[in-house]
N, C-alpha and C positions, 0 to 999 in steps of 0.2 A: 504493500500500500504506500509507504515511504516513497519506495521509487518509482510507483506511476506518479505518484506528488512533486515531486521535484524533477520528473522529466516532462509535467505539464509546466513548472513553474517557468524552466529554460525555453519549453518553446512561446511562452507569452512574453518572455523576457528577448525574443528576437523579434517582436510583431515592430509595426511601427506605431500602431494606437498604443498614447501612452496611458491611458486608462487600461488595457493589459498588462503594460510593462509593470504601471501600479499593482495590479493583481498578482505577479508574478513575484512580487518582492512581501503581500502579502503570504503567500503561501509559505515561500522561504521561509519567512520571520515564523512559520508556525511548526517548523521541523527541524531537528536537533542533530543535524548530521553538516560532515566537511562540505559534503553538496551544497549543501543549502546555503553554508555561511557565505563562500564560491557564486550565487547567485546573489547575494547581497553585497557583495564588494563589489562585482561586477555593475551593480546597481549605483552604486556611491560613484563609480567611474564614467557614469553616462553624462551627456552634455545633458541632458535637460533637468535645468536648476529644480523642478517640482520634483522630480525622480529620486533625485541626489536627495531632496528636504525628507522625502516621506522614507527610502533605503536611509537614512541617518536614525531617524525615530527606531525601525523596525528593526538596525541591527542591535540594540540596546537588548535584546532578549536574547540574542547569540553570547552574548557576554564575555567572559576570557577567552571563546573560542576566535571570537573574530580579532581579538588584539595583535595577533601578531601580521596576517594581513592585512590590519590598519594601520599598523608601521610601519609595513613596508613601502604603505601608499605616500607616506611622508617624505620618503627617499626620492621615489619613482614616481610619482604622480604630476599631470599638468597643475596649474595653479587650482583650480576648482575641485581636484580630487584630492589634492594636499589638504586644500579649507575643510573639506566634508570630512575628509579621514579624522582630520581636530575634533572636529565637533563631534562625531561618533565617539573618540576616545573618551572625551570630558563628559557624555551623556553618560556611558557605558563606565565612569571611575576610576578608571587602569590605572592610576599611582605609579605605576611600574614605566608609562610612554613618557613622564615629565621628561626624563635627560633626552630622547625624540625630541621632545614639543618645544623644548628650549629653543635648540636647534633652528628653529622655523621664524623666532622673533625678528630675526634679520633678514628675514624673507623681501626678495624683490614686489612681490606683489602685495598688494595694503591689504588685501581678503585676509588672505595666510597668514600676515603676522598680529591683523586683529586679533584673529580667532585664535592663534595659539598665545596670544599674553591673556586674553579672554579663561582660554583649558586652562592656563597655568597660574593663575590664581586661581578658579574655583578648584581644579586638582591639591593645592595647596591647603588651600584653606579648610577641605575637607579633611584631609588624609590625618593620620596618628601623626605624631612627634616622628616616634621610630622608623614610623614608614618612609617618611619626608626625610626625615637622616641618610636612610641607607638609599637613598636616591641621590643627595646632595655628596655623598661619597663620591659616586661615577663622575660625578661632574668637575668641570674645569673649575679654577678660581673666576675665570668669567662668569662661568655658567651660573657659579652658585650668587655670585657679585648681582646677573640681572634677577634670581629666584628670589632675593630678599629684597630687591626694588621695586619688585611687582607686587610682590607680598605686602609693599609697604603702604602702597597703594590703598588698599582696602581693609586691611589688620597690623594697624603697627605694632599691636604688642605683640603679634604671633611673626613678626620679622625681627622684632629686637629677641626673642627666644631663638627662633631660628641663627639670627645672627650670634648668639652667646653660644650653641650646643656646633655651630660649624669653625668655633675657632679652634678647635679641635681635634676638627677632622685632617686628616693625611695631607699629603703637599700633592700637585697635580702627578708629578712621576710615581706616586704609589697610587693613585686614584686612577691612573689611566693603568697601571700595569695589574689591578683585581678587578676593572671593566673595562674585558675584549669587545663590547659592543654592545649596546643600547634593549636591542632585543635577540638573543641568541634563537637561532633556530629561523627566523621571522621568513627567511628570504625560501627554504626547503619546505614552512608550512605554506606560503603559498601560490611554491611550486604544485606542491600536491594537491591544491584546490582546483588550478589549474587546468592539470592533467585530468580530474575526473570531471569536470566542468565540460571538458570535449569531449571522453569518450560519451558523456551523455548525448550531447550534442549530433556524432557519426551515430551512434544508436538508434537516435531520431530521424537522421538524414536514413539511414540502410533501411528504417522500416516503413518510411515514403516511398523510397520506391522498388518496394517489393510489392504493397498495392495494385490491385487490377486496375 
């Protein structure tokens, strides 16, 4: 039943009526497989801004599954699926994408670097003490320099704490040599989305036309 679901979601997800494509991203959001997440990032990726709005709402139910190919969207993404990918993060909570999302404040395009000073205070302002620590670990003295100006922004007394709990922390050559990279794994999880994303795809194509 799963996979007749998610291989109607792909072929609504190819129509050009975007009240389908919407449907399609409905369906996903309601099945708990690498497929599904795969049809919603594929979703965040499309040019039409209404598409990208309502796949950001619907990936929030995929939850840490979809995090790591929303990271990768941060690297690899045009400007509008870099913004969407933000916003799915900070919707969905990930604590984990801040040293990503930092990343993006110096973005060439104004969309992106809204939206990730945007994730990166409310990611901040939500998260533990501890949690927020061991992410300002990973990060440069830059990194951590803009996370307590952002911070400061809208919680000074939670930047003057952050500020007191990171004079602490390790100097940038031990910070960068116990974080090999932002999101480990991110770029093979969605490889693998990918790949099953298409053989869905040929499956649908080969049973067209085997039809009389």
């Amino acid at each position: 039943m799963t996979d007749h679901r998610l291989t109607e979601a792909v072929e609504l997800l190819k129509s050009r009526d975007l009240k389908k494509r919407m449907a399609a991203v409905d369906i996903a959001a309601e099945l708990d497989t690498a497929g599904s997440v795969a049809v919603l990032i594929k979703a965040i990726q499309d040019q039409s801004w209404s598409l990208r709005e309502h796949a950001i709402k619907r990936t929030v139910r995929a939850g840490h599954q979809a995090v790591g190919p929303l990271v990768r969207l941060l690297k690899d993404g045009v400007w509008y699926t870099r913004a969407a990918a933000v916003q799915a993060l900070e919707l969905i909570g990930e604590i984990g994408a801040l040293n990503a999302i930092i990343m993006l404040i110096k973005d060439p395009n104004h969309s992106v670097s809204e939206a990730a000073r945007k994730a990166v205070s409310a990611l901040a302002g939500r998260a533990e003490m501890g949690a927020l620590l061991d992410q300002a670990e990973k990060m440069s003295s830059e990194r951590r320099g803009i996370l307590i100006g952002l911070v400061s922004e809208t919680n000074v007394g939670l930047a003057e704490s952050l500020k007191a709990h990171m004079a602490g922390l390790p100097s940038d050559a031990a910070s960068v040599a116990t974080s090999s990279s932002d999101e480990p794994g991110a770029a093979e999880i969605l490889q693998g989305l990918r790949r099953e994303i298409k053989a869905i795809l040929r499956q649908g194509d080969r049973e067209e036309n085997e039809e009389p």
